[in-house]
C-alpha positions as semicolon CSV with decimal commas, in nm:
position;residue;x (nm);y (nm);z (nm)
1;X;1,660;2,369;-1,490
2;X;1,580;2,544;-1,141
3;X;1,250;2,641;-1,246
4;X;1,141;2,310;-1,354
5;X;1,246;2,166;-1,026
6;X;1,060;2,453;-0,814
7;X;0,793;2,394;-1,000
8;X;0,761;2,034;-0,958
9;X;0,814;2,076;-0,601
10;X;0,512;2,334;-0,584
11;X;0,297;2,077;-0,790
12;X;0,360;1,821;-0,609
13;X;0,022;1,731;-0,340
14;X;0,046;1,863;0,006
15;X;-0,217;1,752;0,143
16;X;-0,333;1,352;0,156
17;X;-0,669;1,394;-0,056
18;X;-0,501;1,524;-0,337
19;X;-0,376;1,254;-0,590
20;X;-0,061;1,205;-0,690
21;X;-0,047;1,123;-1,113
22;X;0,248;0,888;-1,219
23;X;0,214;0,885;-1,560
24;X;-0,136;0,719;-1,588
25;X;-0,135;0,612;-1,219
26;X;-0,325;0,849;-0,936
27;X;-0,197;0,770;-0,650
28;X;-0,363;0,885;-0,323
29;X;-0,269;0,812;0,066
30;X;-0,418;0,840;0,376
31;X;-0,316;0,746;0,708
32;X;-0,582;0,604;0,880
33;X;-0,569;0,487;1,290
34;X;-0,519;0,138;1,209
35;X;-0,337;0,163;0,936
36;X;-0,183;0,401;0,607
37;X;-0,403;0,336;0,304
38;X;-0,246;0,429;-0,029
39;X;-0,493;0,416;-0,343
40;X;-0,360;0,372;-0,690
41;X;-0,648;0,377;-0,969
42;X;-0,574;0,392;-1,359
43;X;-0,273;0,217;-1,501
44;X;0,001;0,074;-1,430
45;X;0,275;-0,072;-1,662
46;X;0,601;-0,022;-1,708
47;X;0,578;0,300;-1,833
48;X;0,511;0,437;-1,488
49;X;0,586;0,133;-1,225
50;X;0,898;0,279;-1,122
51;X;0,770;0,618;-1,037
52;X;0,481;0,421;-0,868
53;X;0,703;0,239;-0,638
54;X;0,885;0,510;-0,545
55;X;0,582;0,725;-0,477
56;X;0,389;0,446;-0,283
57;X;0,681;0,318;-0,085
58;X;0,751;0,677;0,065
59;X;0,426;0,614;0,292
60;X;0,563;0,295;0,484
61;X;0,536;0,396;0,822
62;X;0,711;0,272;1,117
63;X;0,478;0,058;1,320
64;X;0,210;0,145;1,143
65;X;0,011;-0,142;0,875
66;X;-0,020;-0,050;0,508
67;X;-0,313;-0,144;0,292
68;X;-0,285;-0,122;-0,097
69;X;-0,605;-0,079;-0,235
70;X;-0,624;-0,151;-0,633
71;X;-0,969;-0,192;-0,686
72;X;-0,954;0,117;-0,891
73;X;-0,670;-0,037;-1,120
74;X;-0,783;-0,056;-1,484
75;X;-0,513;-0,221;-1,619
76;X;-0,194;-0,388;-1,414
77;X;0,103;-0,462;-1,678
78;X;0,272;-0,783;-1,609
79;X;0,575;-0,542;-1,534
80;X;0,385;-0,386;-1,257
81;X;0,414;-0,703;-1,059
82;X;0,693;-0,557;-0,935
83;X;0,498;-0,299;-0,769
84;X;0,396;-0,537;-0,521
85;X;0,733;-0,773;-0,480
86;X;0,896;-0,420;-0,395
87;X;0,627;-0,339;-0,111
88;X;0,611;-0,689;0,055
89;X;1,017;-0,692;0,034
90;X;1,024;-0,305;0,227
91;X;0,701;-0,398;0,443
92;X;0,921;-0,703;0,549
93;X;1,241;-0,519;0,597
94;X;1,049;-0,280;0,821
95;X;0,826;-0,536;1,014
96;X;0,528;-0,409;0,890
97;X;0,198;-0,574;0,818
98;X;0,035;-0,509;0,485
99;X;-0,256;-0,594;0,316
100;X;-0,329;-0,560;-0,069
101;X;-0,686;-0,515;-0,223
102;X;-0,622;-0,639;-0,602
103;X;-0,881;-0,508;-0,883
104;X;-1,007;-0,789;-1,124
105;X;-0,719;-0,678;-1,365
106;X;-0,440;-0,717;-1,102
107;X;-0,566;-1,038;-0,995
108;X;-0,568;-1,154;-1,367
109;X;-0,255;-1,062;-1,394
110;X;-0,139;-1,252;-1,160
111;X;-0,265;-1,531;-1,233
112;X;-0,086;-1,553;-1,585
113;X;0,232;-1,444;-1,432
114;X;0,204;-1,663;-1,146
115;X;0,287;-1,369;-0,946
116;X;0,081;-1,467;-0,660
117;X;0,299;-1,646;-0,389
118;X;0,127;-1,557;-0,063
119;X;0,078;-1,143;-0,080
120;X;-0,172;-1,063;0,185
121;X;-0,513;-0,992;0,012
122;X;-0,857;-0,858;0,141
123;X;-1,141;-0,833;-0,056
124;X;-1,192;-0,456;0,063
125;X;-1,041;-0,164;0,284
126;X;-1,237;-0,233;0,552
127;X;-1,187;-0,610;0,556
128;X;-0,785;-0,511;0,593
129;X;-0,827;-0,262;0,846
130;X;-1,075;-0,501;1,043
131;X;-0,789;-0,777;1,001
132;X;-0,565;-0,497;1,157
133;X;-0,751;-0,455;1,435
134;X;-0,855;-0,781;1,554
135;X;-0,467;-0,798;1,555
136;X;-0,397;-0,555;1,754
137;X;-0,659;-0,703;1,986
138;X;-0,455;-1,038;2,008
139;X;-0,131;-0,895;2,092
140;X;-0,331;-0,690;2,354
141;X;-0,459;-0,983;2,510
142;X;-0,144;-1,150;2,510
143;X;0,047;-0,842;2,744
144;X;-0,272;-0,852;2,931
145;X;-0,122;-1,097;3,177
146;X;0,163;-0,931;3,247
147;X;0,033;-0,622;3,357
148;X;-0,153;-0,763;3,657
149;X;-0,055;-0,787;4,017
150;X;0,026;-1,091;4,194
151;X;-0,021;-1,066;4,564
């Protein structure tokens, strides 16, 4: 039983390029300057949403914006709606912003489950980073004020 575990720790990805496979799923993550990207392409269903969750949820970083992109998502079970309930309820918990980028078959999906209620969506990585960004600029803006003298 050690050797399975040692092994499965050497297996497991090191390094943020490599991709992580849960059961069907690859699951990739990168952390970016405005915000951690993690990339799930392949499939997702109840089979693997678990391990998916798990996996994805380890790269919510404090103060820093998450972007789910599942463009690359072939097929998106109507269990793996949980996938996102479970991010926006630990993004919230943290106070983190987050952005998902659904694939046609996510977006399908939920639409029949009526699984939509107001995730953040973006239409591509770089529309969700931009978002993050022009954020960032706001709040700047807003401290701007404070940080000047008054004679």
């Amino acid at each position: 039983m050690k050797d399975s575990k040692a092994t499965a720790a050497y297996l497991a990805p090191r390094h943020a390029h490599l991709p992580f496979d849960c059961n069907g799923a690859l699951v990739r993550a990168q952390c970016r300057h405005l915000a951690t990207v993690v990339t799930i392409t392949g499939v997702i269903d109840a089979s693997n949403v678990d391990q998916v969750i798990t996996y994805a949820q380890r790269f919510n970083l404090p103060d820093k914006p998450f972007v789910l992109d599942l463009t690359g998502v072939d097929t998106f079970g109507a269990p793996a709606v949980r996938l996102l309930y479970a991010l926006d309820e630990a993004c919230t918990a943290a106070g983190l912003e987050w952005a998902v980028i659904p694939s046609q078959a996510v977006s399908l999906t939920l639409l029949v489950t009526h699984g939509d209620i107001g995730f953040p969506t973006a239409t591509t990585v770089h529309e969700a980073l931009q978002f993050f960004a022009d954020a960032t600029t706001a709040r700047r803006r807003l401290l701007l004020p404070l940080f000047t003298k008054t004679a």
